[in-house]
N, C-alpha and C positions, 0 to 999 in steps of 0.2 A: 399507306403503311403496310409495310411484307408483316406476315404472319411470322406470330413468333414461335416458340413451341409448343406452349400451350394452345394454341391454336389448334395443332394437329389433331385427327382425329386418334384415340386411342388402340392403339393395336390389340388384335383380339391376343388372349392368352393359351397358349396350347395345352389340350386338355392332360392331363398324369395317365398314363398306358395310353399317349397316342402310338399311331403307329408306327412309328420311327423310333418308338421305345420297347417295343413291343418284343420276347424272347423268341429267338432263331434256333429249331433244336437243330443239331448239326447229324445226320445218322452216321453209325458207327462207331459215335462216342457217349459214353457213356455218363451222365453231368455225374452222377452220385460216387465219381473217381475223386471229386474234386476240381479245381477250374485248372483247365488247360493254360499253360504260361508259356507265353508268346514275348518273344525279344522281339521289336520292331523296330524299325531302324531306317529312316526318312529324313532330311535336310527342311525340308518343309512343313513346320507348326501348322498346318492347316490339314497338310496328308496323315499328319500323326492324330490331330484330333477324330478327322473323320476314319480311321482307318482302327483307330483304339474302341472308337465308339461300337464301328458294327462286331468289332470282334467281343467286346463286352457281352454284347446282345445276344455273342453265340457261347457263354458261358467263358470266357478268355482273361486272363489275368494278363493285363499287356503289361511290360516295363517298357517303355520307350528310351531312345536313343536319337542323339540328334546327327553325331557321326559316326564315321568309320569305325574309328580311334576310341571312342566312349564306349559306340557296341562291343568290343575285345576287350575292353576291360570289364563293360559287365559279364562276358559269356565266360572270362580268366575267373570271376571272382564267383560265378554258378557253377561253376566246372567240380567243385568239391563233392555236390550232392546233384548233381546233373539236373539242373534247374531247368531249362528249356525243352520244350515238345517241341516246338518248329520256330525258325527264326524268317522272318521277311523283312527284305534287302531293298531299297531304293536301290536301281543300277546307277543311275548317274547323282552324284554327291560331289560336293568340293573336299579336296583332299583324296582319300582312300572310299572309291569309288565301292561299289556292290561287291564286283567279282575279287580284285583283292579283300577285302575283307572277310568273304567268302574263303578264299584260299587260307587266311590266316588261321581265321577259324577251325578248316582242315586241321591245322599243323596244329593248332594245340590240342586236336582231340587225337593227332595222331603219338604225340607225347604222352601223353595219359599213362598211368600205370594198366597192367593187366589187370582184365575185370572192371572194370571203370563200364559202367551202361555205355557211354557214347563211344565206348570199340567195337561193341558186339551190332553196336544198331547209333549210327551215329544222328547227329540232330537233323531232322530235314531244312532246309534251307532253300525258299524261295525269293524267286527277284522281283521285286515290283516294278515293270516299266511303261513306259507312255508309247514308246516304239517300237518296230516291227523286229521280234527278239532273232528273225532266222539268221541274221547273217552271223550272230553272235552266239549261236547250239554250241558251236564247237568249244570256243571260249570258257562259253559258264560250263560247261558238262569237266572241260579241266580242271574249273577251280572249283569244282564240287557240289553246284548248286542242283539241285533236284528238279525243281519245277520253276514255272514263271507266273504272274499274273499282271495282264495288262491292264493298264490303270485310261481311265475311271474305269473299276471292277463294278459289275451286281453284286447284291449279297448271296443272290447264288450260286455263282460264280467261287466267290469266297468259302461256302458252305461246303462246295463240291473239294474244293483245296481240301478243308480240311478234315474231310470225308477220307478223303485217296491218302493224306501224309502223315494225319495222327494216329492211325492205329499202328502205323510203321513202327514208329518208336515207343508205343504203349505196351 
């Protein structure tokens, strides 16, 4: 007779403040501003959980986005009251990849009326990718992207981002 479920032994339960729940202060930001709001923007439900998760951890208000197309409608429809600190880009997606989207992004913050936050100091914008970004500096540095972070990141890794990009636009 194969064992059935009840069979199995009970999986233990993770304790509440383990460590993978545990708060990341991020230096140079300041939490008592209020939580930093992050557009993310991944093709991958698994990268957007684990990626909303750690930045939670570091005080982050993520909206997620699963494309291109979705993310440009939400940055058109935050655009009124300059919703986003920093935006992070999957480079490779179906459809409208990282860097176009990146670029579009550009153009709507380059329409903006005068005095709009994102003229004076526009949104930072990094690419999340798996691959070796050099051959591609020239590329993104056109369509405006800031910085990159190579995935699977640490959370230190992550902390340091947004160490160096949040105070840019704060």
């Amino acid at each position: 007779m194969s064992p059935g479920f009840r069979d199995h032994p009970r999986l233990r339960r993770r304790r509440s403040g383990s460590i993978r729940d545990r708060k990341i202060d991020v230096p140079g930001v300041d939490p008592n501003e209020g939580p930093l709001r992050i557009l993310l923007v991944d093709d991958s439900p698994v990268n957007l959980a684990v990626c909303a998760r750690l930045l939670g951890r570091m005080g982050c208000q993520v909206e997620p986005a699963t494309t291109g197309e979705y993310a440009l409608a939400m940055f058109r429809d935050g655009c009124p009251e300059a919703r986003y600190d920093l935006v992070l880009i999957d480079m490779n997606m179906p459809g409208m990849n990282g860097m176009e989207t990146s670029k579009e992004i550009r153009k709507m913050e380059a329409d903006l009326p005068p005095g709009h936050p994102y003229c004076d100091r526009p949104v930072p914008i990094l690419i999340l990718t798996s691959q070796d970004p050099g051959k591609h500096l020239a590329d993104m540095h056109r369509a405006g992207i800031n910085d990159f972070l190579l995935k699977p990141f640490q959370p230190e890794v992550v902390c340091e981002a947004l160490s160096k990009w949040i105070p840019v636009h704060a």
